[in-house]
N, C-alpha and C positions, 0 to 999 in steps of 0.2 A: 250622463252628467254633462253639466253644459263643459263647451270649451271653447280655446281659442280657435279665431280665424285664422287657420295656416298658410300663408302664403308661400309658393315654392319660386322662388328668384335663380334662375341659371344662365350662362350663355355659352354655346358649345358652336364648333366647326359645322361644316357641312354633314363629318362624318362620324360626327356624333360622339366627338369627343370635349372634355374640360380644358385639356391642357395637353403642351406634351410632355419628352423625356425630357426634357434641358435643364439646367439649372434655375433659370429662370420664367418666373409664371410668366406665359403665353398670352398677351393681351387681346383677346376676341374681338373688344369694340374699342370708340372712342371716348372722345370726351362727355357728347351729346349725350352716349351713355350712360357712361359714367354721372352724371350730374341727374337722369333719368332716375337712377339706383338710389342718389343720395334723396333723392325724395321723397320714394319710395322707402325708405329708413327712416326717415323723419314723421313719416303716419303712422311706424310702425309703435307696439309698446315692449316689443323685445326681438333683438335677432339672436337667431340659432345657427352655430356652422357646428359640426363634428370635431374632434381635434385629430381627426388625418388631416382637416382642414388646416389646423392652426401647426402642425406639423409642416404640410407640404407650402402651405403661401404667406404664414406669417402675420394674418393681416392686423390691423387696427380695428376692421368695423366702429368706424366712426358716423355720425352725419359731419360732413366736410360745412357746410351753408352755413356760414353765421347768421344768417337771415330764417334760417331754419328751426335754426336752435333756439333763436330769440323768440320765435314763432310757438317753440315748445314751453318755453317756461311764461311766455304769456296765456298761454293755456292750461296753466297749472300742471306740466308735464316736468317729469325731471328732464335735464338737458340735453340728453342722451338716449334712447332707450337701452334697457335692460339688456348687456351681453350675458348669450346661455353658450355653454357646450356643454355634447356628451361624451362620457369615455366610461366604458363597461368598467375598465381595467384602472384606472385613475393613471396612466400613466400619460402624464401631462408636463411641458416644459413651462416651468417659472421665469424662465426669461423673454418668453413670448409676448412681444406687441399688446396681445391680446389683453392681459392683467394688467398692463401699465397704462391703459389710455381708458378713456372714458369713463361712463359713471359706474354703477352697480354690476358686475358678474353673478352668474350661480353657474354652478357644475352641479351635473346630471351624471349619478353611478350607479354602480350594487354595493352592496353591503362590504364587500373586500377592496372595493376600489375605492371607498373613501375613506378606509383607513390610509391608502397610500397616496391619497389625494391631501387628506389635513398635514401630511407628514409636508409636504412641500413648503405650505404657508403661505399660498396661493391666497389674496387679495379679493377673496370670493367666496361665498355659500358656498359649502356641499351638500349636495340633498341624496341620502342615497334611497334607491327606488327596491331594496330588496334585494335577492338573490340574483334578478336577472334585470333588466335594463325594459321597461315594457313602456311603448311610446302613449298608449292612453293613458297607464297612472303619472307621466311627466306634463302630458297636456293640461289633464287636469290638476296638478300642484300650480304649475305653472296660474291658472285661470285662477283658481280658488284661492293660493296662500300669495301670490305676486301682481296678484289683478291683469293680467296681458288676455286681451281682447282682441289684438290682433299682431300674430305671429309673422315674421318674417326669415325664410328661411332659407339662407344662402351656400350650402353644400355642406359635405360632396355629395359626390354621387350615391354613396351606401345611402346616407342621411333621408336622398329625397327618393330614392328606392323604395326603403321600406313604409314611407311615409304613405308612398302612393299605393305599395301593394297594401296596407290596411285599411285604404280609403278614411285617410285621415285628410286628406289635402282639401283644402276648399278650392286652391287656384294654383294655375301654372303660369307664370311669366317667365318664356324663354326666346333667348336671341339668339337669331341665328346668324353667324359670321361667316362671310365669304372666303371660309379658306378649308384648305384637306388637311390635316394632319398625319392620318396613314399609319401610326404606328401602335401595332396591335398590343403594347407594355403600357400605353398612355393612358388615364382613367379615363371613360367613357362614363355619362350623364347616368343611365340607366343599364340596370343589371340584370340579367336574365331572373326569369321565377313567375308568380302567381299576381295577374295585376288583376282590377277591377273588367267586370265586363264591360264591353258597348264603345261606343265612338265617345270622345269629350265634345265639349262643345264649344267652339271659336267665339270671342267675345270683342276680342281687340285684333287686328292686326297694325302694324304702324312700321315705316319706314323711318329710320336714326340715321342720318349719315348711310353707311353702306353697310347697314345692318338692317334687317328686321325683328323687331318685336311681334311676341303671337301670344296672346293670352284665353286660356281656356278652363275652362271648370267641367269638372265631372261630373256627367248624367246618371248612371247606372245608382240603381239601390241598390242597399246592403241585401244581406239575405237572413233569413231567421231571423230571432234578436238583433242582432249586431246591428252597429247606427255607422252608416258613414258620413261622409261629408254631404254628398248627392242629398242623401235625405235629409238633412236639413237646408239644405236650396230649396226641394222640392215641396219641404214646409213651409218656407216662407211664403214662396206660392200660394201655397194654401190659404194663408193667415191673409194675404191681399186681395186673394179672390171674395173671404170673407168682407171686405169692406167695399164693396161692393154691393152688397145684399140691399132690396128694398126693404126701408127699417119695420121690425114688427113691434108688436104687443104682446102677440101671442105663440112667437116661433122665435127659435137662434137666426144669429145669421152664420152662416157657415160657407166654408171653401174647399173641395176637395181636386185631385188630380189625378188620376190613373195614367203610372207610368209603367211600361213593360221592361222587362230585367235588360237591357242591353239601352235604358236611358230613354226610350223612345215616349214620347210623350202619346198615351194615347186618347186621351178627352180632358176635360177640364167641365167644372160645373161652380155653381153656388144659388145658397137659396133664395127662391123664387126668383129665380132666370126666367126673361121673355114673359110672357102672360098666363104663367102657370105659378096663380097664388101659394098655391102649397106646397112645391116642387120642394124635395132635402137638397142638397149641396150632391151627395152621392147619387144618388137617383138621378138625377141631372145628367151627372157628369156620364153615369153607364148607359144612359139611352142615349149617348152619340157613338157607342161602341158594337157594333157588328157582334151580337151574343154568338156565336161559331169563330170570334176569331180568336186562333191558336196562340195570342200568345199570353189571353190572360189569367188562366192557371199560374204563370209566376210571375204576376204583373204585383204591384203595389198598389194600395190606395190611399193616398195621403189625404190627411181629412181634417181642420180646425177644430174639430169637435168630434168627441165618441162619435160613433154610426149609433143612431137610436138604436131601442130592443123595441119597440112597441111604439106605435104614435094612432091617431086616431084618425086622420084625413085620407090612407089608404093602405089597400090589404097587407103591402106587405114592406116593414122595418127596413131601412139597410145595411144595418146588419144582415138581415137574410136576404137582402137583393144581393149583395156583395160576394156570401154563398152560394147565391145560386148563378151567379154569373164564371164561378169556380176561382176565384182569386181568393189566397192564403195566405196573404199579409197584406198588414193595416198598419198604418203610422200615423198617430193623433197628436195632438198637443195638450188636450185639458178634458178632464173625462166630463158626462155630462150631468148636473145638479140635477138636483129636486126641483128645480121652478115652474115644472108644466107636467115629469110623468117623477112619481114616487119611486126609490128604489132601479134607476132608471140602469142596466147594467150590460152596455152592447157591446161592449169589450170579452164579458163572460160570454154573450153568447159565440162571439166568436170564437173565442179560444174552445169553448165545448165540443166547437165541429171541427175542430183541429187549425184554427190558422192562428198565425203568430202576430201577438200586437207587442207594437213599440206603442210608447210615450215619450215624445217630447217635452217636458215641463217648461225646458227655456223659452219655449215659443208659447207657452198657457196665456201671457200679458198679453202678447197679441192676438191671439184669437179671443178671448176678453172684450177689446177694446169697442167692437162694433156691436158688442152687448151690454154694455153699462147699465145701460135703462133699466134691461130685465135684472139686473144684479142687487142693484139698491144698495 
């Protein structure tokens, strides 16, 4: 299901920690920063902190900019965006910063915690999520019943823990401050346990004052079913690669990418690439791939369009290039119509020989686009 763009916003010491034991929150950066964040707030259409957050630092999550704000409600935004937290347990303080400032709150529970959430009289939705607290059916409420398109998610550390080990996150913006903190009671950013495979991949770095900024997005695909973030970067990819295509009459135009399980990008194609009229998107892309190399048994194949079951310009579909190259998962965006092969079903063939397809639908409009003509 589609969802929000999550953004994971932190800044921690050298050694890898949020804060320390003190009384009082631990300020990492400066002002430069700080004004950095409130901008980054102000793009946002909801922030999310935990309430050990709103327990341990009290905050407002405000955008601070009057120039900001004004900048929101001239774009038809409410003036704020949408404060969330979650609490399994609903046990939540009413006189928190948090409920008294700004626009719209929702709270995020289970079924028991929102009994003890409404009991407060907390100035906010309760939306309980069932028996257990699960971050895809919050993303998607969030997306689907509150419109938030892009998330903004400022701790703690559980918060952006588990966000990353389900490969929910689309981006990491973290800063890093020039100091030790050293004490092994202090919360640290990231928690031991099961994260995504592969290296991320560096987007931003940026000097603030006597900080650094380092912004990164996740390479690695899901595996089986399961959709992460990566895979839909690696869609969109796809969907641009397709526009690109020299236009037809008679064929899609399409954009595929074969990425290897640890993010590594390993060919890229789309139709009729270079001076081969007939060339698929998938075809393409696997004849820049070394067929003996080992790692694309768990490679991915993201593709703007089904892999054909059958076509007529050569022996063999790709669908069954894809197979026979031994790669066992596929990630599309829009399966393929009747406009050129009847009954057209390369999805089944896939799944027949055992590999596993996703669909993406939110990406279908785009990969669409560079086909209008043939649509009618």
């Amino acid at each position: 299901m589609p969802l929000p763009y999550v953004l994971l916003s932190a800044a921690v010491s050298l050694d890898g920690y949020l804060d320390d034991t003190g009384p009082e929150r631990l300020l990492l950066s400066g002002p430069a920063d700080f004004d950095r964040v409130d901008e980054v707030r102000a793009s946002a259409d909801a922030i999310l902190i935990g309430a050990g957050t709103i327990r341990a630092d009290n905050p407002r999550l405000l955008v601070n900019s009057p120039e900001r704000r004004a900048a929101r409600v001239a774009d038809g935004r409410p003036e704020y965006p949408l404060k969330v937290t979650v609490s399994g347990s609903g046990d939540l303080d009413p006189d928190a910063k948090f409920w008294h400032t700004g626009g719209d709150k929702v709270v995020y529970t289970t079924d028991k915690g929102a009994q003890r959430a409404r009991a407060l009289g907390l100035a906010a939705d309760v939306v309980p999520l069932g028996p257990d607290l699960e971050w895809p059916a919050l993303l998607e409420h969030l997306h689907d019943e509150r419109g938030v398109r892009r998330l903004m998610v400022e701790g703690g550390g559980t918060v952006h823990t588990q966000l990353l080990q389900q490969g929910l996150a689309d981006e990491l913006q973290l800063v890093l401050a020039p100091l030790f903190v050293g004490d092994p009671e202090a919360p640290r950013l990231f928690g031991p346990g099961d994260y995504q495979r592969g290296r991320l991949r560096l987007v931003e770095s940026r000097r603030i004052e006597d900080v650094v900024l380092m912004r990164y997005e996740p390479t690695a695909p899901g595996t089986g079913p399961s959709v992460t973030a990566a895979d839909r970067r690696w869609m969109g990819i796809a969907c641009e690669l397709a526009a690109l295509c020299p236009p037809s009459r008679t064929a899609f135009s399409v954009g595929a990418v074969v990425v290897a399980a640890d993010g590594t990008e390993l060919a890229r194609g789309y139709s009729r690439e270079g001076d081969d009229s007939v060339a698929h998107a998938e075809e393409a892309a696997l004849a820049k791939i070394d067929p003996a190399d080992p790692r694309l048994p768990a490679a991915t194949v993201y593709s703007s369009l089904e892999p054909c079951a059958r076509r007529a310009s050569r022996p063999l579909p790709c669908a069954r290039l894809i197979l026979r190259a031994g790669v066992r998962r596929v990630v599309t965006a829009w399966r393929e119509p009747d406009t050129f092969v009847a009954g057209a079903d390369g999805s089944g063939l896939l799944a027949a020989e055992g590999a596993d397809v996703v669909v993406l639908p939110e990406y279908e409009a785009r990969a669409k686009e560079p086909n209008r003509h043939l649509l009618g």
